[in-house]
C-alpha positions as a Python dict, from the first residue, in 0.01 Angstrom:
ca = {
    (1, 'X'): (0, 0, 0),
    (2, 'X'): (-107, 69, -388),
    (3, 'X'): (-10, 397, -595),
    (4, 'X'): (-269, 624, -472),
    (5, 'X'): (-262, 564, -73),
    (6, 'X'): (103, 658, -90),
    (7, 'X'): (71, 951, -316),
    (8, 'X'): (-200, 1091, -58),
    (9, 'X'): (21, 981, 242),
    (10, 'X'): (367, 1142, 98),
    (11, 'X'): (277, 1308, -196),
    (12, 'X'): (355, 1664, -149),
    (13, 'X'): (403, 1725, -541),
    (14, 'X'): (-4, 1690, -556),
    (15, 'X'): (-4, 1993, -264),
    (16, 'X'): (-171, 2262, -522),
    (17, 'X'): (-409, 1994, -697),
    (18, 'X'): (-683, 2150, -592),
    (19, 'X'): (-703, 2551, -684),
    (20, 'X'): (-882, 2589, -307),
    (21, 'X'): (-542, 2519, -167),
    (22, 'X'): (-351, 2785, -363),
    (23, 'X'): (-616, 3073, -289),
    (24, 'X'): (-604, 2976, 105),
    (25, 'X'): (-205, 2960, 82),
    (26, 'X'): (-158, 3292, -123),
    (27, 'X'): (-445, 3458, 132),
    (28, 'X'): (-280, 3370, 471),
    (29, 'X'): (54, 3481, 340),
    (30, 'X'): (-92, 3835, 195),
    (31, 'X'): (-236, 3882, 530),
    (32, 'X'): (61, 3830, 715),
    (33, 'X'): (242, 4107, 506),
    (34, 'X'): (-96, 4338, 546),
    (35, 'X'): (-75, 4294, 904),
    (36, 'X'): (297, 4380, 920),
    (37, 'X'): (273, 4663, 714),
    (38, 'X'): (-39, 4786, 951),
    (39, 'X'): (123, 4782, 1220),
    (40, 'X'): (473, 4956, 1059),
    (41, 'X'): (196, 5232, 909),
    (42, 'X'): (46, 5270, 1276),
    (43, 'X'): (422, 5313, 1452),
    (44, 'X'): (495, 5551, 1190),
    (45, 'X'): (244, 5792, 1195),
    (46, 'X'): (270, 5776, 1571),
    (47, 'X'): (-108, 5604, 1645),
    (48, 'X'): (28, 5307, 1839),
    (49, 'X'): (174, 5279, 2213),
    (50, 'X'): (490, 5100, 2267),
    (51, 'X'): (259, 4837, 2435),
    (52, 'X'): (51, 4813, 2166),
    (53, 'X'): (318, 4846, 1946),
    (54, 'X'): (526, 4542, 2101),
    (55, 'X'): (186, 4331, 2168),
    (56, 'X'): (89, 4317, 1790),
    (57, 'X'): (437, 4279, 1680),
    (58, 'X'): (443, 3948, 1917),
    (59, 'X'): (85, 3820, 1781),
    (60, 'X'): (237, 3860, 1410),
    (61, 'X'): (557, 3680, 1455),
    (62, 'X'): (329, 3399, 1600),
    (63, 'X'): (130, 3389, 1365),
    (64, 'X'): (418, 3390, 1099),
    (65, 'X'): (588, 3094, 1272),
    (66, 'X'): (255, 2922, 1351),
    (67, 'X'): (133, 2912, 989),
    (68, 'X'): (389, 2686, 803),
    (69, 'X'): (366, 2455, 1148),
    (70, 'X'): (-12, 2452, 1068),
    (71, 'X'): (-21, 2467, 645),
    (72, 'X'): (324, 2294, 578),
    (73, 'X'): (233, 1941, 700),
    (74, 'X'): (-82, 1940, 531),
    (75, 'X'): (99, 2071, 195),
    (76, 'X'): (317, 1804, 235),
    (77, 'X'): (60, 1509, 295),
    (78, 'X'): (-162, 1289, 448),
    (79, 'X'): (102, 1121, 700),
    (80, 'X'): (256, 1465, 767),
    (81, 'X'): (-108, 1608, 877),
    (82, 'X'): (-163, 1292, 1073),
    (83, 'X'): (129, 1301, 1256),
    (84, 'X'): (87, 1696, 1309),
    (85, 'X'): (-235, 1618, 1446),
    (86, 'X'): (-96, 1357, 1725),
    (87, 'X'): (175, 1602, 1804),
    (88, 'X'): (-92, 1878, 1897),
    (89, 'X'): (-301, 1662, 2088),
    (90, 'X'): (-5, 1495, 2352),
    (91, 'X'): (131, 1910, 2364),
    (92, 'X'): (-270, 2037, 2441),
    (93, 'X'): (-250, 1718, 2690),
    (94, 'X'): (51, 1842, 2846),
    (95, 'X'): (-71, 2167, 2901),
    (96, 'X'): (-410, 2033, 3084),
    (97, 'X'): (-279, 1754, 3309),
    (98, 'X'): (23, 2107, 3393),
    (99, 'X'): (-231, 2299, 3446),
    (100, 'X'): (-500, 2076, 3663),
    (101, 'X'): (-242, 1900, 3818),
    (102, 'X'): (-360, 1537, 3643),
    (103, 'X'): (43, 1501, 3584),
    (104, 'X'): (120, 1359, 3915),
    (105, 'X'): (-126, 1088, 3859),
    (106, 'X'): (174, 901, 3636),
    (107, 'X'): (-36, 582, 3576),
    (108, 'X'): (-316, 700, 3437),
    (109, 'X'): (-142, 1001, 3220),
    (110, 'X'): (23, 690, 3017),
    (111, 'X'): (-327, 574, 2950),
    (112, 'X'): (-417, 877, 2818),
    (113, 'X'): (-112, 947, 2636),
    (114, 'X'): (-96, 546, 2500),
    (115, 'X'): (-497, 636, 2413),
    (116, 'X'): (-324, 930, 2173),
    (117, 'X'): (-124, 687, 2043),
    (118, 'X'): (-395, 439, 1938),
    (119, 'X'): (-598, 677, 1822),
    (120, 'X'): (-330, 798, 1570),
    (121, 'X'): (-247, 458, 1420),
    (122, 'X'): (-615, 411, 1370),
    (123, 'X'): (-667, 709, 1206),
    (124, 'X'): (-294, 634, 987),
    (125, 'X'): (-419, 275, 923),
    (126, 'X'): (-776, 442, 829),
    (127, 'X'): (-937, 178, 1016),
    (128, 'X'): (-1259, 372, 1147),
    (129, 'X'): (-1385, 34, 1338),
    (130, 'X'): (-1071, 92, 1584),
    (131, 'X'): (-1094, 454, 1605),
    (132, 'X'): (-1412, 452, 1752),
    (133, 'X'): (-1332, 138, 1969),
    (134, 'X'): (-1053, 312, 2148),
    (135, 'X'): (-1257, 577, 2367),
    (136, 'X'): (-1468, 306, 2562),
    (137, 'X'): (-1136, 89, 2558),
    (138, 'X'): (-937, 372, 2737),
    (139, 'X'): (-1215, 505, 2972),
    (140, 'X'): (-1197, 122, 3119),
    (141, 'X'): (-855, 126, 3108),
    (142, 'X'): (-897, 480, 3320),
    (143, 'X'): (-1128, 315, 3531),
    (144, 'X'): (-927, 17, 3621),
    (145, 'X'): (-575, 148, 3654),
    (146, 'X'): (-719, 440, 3902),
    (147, 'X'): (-816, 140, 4134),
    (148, 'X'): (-451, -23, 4127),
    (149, 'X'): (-366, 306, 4341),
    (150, 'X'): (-664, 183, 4626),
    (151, 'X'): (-715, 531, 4723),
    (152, 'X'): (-1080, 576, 4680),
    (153, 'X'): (-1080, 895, 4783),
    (154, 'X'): (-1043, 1127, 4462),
    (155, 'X'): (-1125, 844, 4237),
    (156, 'X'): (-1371, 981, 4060),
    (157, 'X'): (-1216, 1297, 4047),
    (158, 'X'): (-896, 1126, 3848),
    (159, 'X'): (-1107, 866, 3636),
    (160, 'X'): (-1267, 1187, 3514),
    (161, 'X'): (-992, 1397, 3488),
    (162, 'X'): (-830, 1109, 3251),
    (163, 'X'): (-1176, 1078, 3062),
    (164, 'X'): (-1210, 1443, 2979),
    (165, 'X'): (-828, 1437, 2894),
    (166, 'X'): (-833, 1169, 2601),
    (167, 'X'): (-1195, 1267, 2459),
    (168, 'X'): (-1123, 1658, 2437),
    (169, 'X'): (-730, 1577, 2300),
    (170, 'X'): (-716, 1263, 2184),
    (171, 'X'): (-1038, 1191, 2021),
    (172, 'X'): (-1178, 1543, 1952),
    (173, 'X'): (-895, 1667, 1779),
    (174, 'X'): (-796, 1301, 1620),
    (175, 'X'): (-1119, 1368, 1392),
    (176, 'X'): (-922, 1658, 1198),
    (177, 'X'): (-622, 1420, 1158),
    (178, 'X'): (-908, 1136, 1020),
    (179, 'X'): (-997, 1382, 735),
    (180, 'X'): (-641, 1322, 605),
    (181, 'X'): (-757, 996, 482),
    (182, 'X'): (-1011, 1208, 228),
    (183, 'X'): (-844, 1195, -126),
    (184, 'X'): (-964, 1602, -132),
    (185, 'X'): (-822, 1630, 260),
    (186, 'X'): (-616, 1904, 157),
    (187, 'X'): (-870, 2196, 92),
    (188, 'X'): (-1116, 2094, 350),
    (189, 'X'): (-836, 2084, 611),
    (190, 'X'): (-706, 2384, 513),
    (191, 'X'): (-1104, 2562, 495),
    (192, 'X'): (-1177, 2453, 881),
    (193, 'X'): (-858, 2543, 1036),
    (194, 'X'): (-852, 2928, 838),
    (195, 'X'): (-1217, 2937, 904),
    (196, 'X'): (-1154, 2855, 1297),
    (197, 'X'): (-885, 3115, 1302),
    (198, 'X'): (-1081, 3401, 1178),
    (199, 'X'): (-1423, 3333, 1374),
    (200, 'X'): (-1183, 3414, 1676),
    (201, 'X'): (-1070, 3760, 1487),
    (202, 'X'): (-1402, 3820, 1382),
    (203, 'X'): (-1531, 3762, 1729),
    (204, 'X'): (-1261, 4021, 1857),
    (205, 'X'): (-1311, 4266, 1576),
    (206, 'X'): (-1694, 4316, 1618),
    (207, 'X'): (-1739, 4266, 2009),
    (208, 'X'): (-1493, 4574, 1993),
    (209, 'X'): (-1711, 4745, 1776),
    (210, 'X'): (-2086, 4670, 1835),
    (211, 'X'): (-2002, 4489, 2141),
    (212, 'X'): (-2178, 4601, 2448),
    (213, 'X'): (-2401, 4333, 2632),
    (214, 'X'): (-2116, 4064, 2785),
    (215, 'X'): (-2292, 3684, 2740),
    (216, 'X'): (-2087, 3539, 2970),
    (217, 'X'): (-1917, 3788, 3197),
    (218, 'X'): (-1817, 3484, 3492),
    (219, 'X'): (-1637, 3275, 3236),
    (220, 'X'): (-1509, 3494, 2942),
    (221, 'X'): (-1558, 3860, 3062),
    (222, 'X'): (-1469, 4010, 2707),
    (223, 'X'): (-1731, 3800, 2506),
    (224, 'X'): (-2004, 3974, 2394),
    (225, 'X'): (-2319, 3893, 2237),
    (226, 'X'): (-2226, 4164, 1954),
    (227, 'X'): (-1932, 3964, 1911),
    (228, 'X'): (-2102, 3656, 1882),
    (229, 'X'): (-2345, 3708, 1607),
    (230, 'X'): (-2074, 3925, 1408),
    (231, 'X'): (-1867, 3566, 1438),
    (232, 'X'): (-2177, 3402, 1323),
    (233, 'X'): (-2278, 3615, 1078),
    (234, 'X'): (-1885, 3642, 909),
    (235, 'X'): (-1795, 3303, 999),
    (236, 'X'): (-2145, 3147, 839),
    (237, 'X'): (-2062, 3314, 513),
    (238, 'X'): (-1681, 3314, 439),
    (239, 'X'): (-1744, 2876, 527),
    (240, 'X'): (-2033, 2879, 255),
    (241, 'X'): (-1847, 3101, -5),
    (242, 'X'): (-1572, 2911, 14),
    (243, 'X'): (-1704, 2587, 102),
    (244, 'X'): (-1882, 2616, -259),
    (245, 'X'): (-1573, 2562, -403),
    (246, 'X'): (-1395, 2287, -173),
    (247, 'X'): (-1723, 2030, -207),
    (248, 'X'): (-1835, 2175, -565),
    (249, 'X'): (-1999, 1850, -707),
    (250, 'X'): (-2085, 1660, -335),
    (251, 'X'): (-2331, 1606, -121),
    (252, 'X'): (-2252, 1932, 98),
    (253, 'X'): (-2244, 2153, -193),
    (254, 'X'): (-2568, 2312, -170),
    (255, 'X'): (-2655, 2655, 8),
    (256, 'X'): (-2852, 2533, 338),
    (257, 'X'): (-2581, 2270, 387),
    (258, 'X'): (-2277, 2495, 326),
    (259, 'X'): (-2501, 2787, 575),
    (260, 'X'): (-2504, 2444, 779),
    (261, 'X'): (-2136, 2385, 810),
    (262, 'X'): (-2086, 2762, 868),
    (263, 'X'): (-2296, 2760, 1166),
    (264, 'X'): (-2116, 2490, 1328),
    (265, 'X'): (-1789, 2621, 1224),
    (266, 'X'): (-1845, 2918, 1454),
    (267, 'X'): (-2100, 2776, 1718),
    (268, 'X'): (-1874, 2521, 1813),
    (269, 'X'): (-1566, 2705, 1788),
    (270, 'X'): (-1695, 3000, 2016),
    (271, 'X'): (-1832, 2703, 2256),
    (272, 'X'): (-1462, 2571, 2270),
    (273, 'X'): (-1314, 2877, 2354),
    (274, 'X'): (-1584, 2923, 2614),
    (275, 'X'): (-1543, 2575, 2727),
    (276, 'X'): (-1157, 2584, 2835),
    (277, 'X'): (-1242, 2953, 2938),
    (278, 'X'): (-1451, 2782, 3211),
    (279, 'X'): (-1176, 2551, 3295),
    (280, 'X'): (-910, 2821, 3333),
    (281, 'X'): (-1177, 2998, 3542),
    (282, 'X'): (-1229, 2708, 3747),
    (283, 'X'): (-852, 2633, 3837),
    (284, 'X'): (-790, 3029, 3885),
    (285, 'X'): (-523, 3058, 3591),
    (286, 'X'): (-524, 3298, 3315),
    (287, 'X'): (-372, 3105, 3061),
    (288, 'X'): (-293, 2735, 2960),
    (289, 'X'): (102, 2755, 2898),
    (290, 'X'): (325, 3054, 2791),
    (291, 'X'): (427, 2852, 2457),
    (292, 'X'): (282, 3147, 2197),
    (293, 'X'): (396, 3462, 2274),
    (294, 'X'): (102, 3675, 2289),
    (295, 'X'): (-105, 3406, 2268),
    (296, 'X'): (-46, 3189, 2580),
    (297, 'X'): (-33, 2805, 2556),
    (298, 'X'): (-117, 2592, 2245),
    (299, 'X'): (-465, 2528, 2387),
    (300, 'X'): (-568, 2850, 2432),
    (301, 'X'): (-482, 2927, 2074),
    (302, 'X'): (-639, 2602, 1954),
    (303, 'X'): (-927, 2563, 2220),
    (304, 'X'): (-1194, 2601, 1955),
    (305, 'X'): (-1070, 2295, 1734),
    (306, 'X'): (-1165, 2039, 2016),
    (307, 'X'): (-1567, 2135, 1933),
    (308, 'X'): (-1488, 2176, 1546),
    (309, 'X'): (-1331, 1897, 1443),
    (310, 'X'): (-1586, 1641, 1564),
    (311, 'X'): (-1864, 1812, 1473),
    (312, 'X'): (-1812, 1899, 1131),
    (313, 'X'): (-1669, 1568, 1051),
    (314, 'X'): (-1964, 1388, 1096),
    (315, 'X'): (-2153, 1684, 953),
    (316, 'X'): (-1956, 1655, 640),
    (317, 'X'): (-1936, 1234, 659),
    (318, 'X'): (-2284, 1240, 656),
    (319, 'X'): (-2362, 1380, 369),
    (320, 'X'): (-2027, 1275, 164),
    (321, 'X'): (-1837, 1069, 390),
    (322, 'X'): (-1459, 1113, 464),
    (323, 'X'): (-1207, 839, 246),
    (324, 'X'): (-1472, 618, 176),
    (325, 'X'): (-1336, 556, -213),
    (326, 'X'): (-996, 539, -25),
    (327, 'X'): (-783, 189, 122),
    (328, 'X'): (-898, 98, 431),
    (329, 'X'): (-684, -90, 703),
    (330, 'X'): (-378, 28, 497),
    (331, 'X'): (-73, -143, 740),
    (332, 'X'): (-346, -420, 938),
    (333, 'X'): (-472, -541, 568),
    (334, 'X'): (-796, -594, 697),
}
C-alpha cells in the first residue's frame, strides 16, 4: 500500500482539501442551529402545539446525532466511509428480513449477510472485477442453499426474498461506499447524501404547499405530484449549482450533465422512498424499525439511497470514472 492509498484510506488531516467539503460541513451545522432556534421562536410566541412542539424537537435531535454518524466517517477517510457503508447495509438488512419475516430462514440470511461482507472487501480492496462478480455468485448461492431445506413449497418466495435482500442492501448501497476509492470521494459523497436529504424536505415542504393531486394515494398517500416536481425542480438545481464546483474541470462538469445528475438525484430518490413505501404497504406495517425517533427505522430514513447510489455512480463513472488514477487490488495485489 504506497503513500497516497493510505492517505485516502486514513487520512483525515486531508478532510477540508477540497473547499466543497467545508461549505457542506459549515451548511448542515448552520441549519441545525436555524432549525433549533425555529422551533424555540415558534414555542415562544405560542404558534406550536405540544405535539408539534415535541415531534420537531425529536426530528432535530435526530438529525443532530445522525449527521456526525453520516459526515464524520467520511471526514475521517476512505476506510471509515467504507466501513460506514457496510454497517448501514447489514442494519437496513436487519430491518427487512424483521420486518418480512426472511429472519427465520437462518441459512440463507448468512448468505446474504456473508454477500455484505464480500461486497465490502471488494469495494476496500477496490477490485471492481469482484464487486460485480459477487451478485450472480450470491443469487446461486441463494438458489442452492434454499434447496438444502427440500421444502419446495415457498422456494421461490425465499430465493427471492434473499435476492431482493443483497441487491437493494448489499449491492445498491455498496456503490456509495465504492466512491470512497475516488481520490475527490469526499465532496461527491458528501453532495449525494445532502442532496438525498433535502429532495425528501423539499418534497415535504412543497406537497404541503402546492400539493393537491396525490400520485400515488395506495402506496404513499401523502405524495403529491406538487411535491414531486417542487423535489425535481429544487433538487435538479441545488445538484447542478453545487455539482459545478465538486467536478469543476471533469467530464460531468458541464450544465446538461450536472441538470443530468440532478434529475436522477431526485427521480431515483423519490422512486426509493416509493419503492419501500410499497413494501411496508404490502406487509401492512407503518414503519421499518423504531431506531430514529421521529423518523422510524434506518431504512425508512435512508430508503432513497438504495436507487441513488447505483444510479449516479455509473452516471458519474461514465463520464469520469470513480478511482480510476487510484491502486487497484490494494490487499489481493492483483
Amino acid at each position: 500500500m504506497n503513500l497516497a492509498t493510505r492517505e485516502r484510506l486514513f487520512g483525515f488531516r486531508h478532510a477540508f482539501d477540497s473547499p466543497v467539503t467545508l461549505w457542506i460541513t459549515i451548511a448542515v451545522i448552520a441549519a441545525l442551529l436555524i432549525a433549533a432556534l425555529i422551533i424555540w421562536l415558534l414555542r415562544a410566541a405560542g404558534r406550536s402545539s405540544d405535539k408539534l412542539h415535541d415531534e420537531l424537537v425529536k426530528r432535530v435531535v435526530s438529525w443532530a446525532v445522525m449527521t456526525p454518524l453520516l459526515l464524520g466517517p467520511v471526514l475521517l477517510g476512505a476506510a471509515w466511509t467504507i466501513l460506514a457503508v457496510a454497517i448501514l447495509s447489514i442494519l437496513c438488512y436487519r430491518e427487512f428480513a424483521r420486518a418480512t419475516g426472511f429472519f427465520r430462514h437462518r441459512s440463507l440470511s448468512i448468505v446474504v449477510v456473508l454477500g455484505i461482507i464480500a461486497t465490502t472487501f471488494a469495494i476496500a480492496d477496490h477490485w471492481y472485477g469482484f464487486f460485480v462478480a459477487v451478485p450472480p455468485l450470491t443469487m446461486v448461492l441463494l438458489a442452492m442453499v434454499a434447496i438444502l431445506r427440500d421444502e419446495p413449497r415457498g422456494y421461490t418466495q425465499r430465493v427471492s426474498l434473499g435476492v431482493i435482500s443483497f441487491l437493494l442492501f448489499g449491492h445498491c448501497l455498496g456503490h456509495l461506499g465504492y466512491m470512497a476509492n475516488d481520490a475527490d470521494f469526499r465532496p461527491i459523497v458528501m453532495l449525494i447524501i445532502l442532496t438525498v436529504e433535502l429532495n425528501d424536505v423539499f418534497a415535504y415542504i412543497t406537497g404541503k404547499t402546492f400539493g393537491h393531486r396525490k400520485i400515488t394515494p395506495q402506496t404513499s398517500p401523502n405524495k403529491t405530484l406538487g411535491g414531486a416536481v417542487g423535489a425535481l425542480v429544487l433538487t435538479t438545481t441545488l445538484v447542478s449549482t453545487v455539482g459545478h464546483f465538486v467536478f469543476a474541470g471533469s467530464g460531468v462538469d458541464t450544465p446538461a450533465k450536472l441538470i443530468g445528475l440532478g434529475l436522477i438525484v431526485s427521480v431515483a430518490g423519490q422512486f426509493g422512498d416509493l419503492m419501500v413505501s410499497s413494501i411496508k404497504r404490502d406487509i401492512g406495517i407503518k414503519d421499518m424499525g423504531v431506531t430514529i425517533p421521529g423518523h422510524g427505522g434506518l431504512l425508512d430514513r435512508f430508503d432513497s439511497m438504495l436507487l441513488v447510489a447505483p444510479a449516479v455512480f455509473h452516471y458519474i463513472a461514465f463520464f469520469r470514472g470513480f478511482g480510476i488514477d487510484q491502486p487497484a487490488r490494494i490487499f489481493t495485489g492483483g
